[in-house]
C-alpha positions, 0 to 999 in steps of 0.5 A: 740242401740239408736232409731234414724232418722237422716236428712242433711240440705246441707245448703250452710253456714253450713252443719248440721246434724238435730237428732229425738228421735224415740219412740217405736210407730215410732213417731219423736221428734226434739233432735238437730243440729250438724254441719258437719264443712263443706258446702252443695250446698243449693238448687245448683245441683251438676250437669245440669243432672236435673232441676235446681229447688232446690230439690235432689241437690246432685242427690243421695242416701247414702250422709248421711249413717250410717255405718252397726253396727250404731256406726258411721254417715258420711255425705258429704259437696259437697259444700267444698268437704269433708266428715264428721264422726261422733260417735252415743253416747248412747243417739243418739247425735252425735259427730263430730270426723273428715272432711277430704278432699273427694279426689274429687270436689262435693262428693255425696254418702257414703258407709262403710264396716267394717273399709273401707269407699268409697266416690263418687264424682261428679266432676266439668267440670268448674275445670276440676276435673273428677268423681271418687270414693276414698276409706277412712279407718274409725278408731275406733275414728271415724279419717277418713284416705285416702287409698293411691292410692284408687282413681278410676276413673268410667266407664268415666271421667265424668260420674256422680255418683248417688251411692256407694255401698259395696255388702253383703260381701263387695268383690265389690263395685257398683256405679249407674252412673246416666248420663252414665247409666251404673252401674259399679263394683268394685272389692275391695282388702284387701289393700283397694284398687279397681280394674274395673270397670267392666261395665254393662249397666242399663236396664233403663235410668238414673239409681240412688238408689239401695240396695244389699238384704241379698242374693245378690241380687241388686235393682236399680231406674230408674227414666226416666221410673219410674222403678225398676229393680233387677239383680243377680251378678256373681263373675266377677261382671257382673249384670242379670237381674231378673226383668227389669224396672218394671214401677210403674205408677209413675214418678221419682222413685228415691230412694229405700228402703227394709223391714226388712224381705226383701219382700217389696221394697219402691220407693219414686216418687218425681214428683209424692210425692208417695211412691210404694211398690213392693212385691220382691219374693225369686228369686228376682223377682219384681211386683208393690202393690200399692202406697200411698201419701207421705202427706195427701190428701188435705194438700201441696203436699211433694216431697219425695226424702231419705227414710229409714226403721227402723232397727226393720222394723216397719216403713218407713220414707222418706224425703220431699225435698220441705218442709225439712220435714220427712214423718213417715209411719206404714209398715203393714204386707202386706207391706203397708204403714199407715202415721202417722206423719210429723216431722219438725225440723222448722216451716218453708218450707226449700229447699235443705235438702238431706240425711236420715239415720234411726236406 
């Protein structure tokens, strides 16, 4: 398997996927840009939920997303409404093999189980098209074919989607939804199909990333509180919590990311341009360690937004939205992180990059 860091521009022209060589130290270097055939919003938000000001335009995790044995990439175009797969070759390059129409205005996050493939679309009030998510089968070609009939509506019509995630074993499927906060579960079915939502309310506001652990266990971002939470998950898809909103002193934790050996959690706090690092204990429960600077002291501040572990678990990486730049971190065996690189594809500052995805 390739050592790889994928990046998505979301340029409102042409959407490209930017590629790293990721050497055995961790470290970044540029390999090249592939376009997705599809456009990006550039510095537009899919929505008025959050300023305006040309970072985090899609309002989501998972809009670049590999899927679980990383032989395939699949990155949404919301500025054309469509999503675009590609095949990982053995060098890391990449191979656009399908764009298919996303069933839906404005997608913004991508899950795949196995064969089947989940989109969540934001929806347009301008048009009149609601939110949903719409299931696709992924061939091994890499063809994208849609599921008829796996369209679903969320908890409403215009709730707006942060995530779509497939739990551990693929049974359900749970959407942060980031205006309603609600986090709504799906059931999935062998034809691809859903059935739900079965509605749980976030026990924080505006919730919007979030990773299932090996057990079964979910956490979820909330960025009004700059808070964490983890919840267990009963068969009928109702969520308890474990720990709830656990503040990490920072604002807009975003996004969050897992350690290998799942005792760590990474929040990525865009206002504040840190990262936190939780301890997850073996009932899931949460507390906060520490926090470090998403770019040296001194230099311009990074605003952080994606962020990924590697799948050795030796080091974190998370995307700059203000400077369209990758931030590389050491995880220490305490969980903390030690910075080591800042990787640009350009020499000059670009607003509007959003997805990561790191093999």
């Amino acid at each position: 398997m390739p050592r790889m860091v994928y990046m998505m521009t979301n340029r409102e022209a042409m959407n490209e996927v930017i590629a790293f060589y990721r050497d055995a130290n961790g470290l970044l270097t540029y390999m090249g840009s592939y376009p997705t055939y599809g456009r990006g919003t550039g510095t537009r938000k899919v929505s008025s939920a959050t300023a305006n000001d040309g970072i985090d335009p899609l309002v989501s995790q998972g809009s670049l997303t590999l899927s679980r044995d990383a032989r395939y990439l699949i990155a949404v175009n919301a500025g054309s409404n469509s999503i675009s797969s590609f095949i990982i070759n053995d060098s890391g390059a990449l191979v656009l093999t399908d764009v298919k129409p996303s069933e839906g205005s404005q997608p913004n996050s991508v899950d795949v189980f196995g064969d089947l493939l989940y989109v969540s679309n934001v929806g347009n009030a301008a048009t009149q098209l609601a939110s949903n998510i719409s299931g696709f089968r992924l061939e091994d070609n890499g063809r994208l074919t849609h599921v008829p009939g796996a369209t679903h509506y969320l908890s409403t019509i215009n709730a707006q989607p942060a995530q779509v995630l497939f739990t551990p074993d693929g049974s359900k499927i749970v959407v942060s939804e980031f205006t309603t906060d609600r986090l709504s579960v799906f059931h999935v079915n062998r034809n691809g199909m859903v059935s739900g939502p079965i509605i749980n309310h976030s026990n924080g506001t505006r919730p919007l990333g979030a990773y299932f652990l090996s057990s079964g266990i979910l956490l979820v971002t909330e960025v009004a509180s700059s808070a964490l939470s983890s919840y267990s998950m009963s068969d009928n898809g109702i969520l308890n919590v474990i720990s709830g909103s656990v503040t990490n002193g920072q604002k807009t934790a975003c996004w969050v990311a897992i350690s290998r050996n799942e005792r760590f959690a990474y929040t990525t706090n865009t206002l504040s341009g840190t990262i936190s690092t939780f301890r997850i204990d073996d009932s899931g429960k949460l507390t906060v360690l520490g926090h470090t600077t998403s770019t040296p002291v001194g230099a311009p501040t990074g605003i952080p937004i994606d962020a990924g572990v590697s799948k050795d678990g030796l080091n974190f990486y998370t995307l700059k939205g203000n400077q369209g730049t990758i931030s590389v971190f050491h995880i220490k065996d305490d969980g903390s992180l030690v910075r080591l690189q800042i990787a640009a594809s350009t020499p000059y500052p670009y607003f509007g990059s959003q997805g990561l995805a790191v093999i």
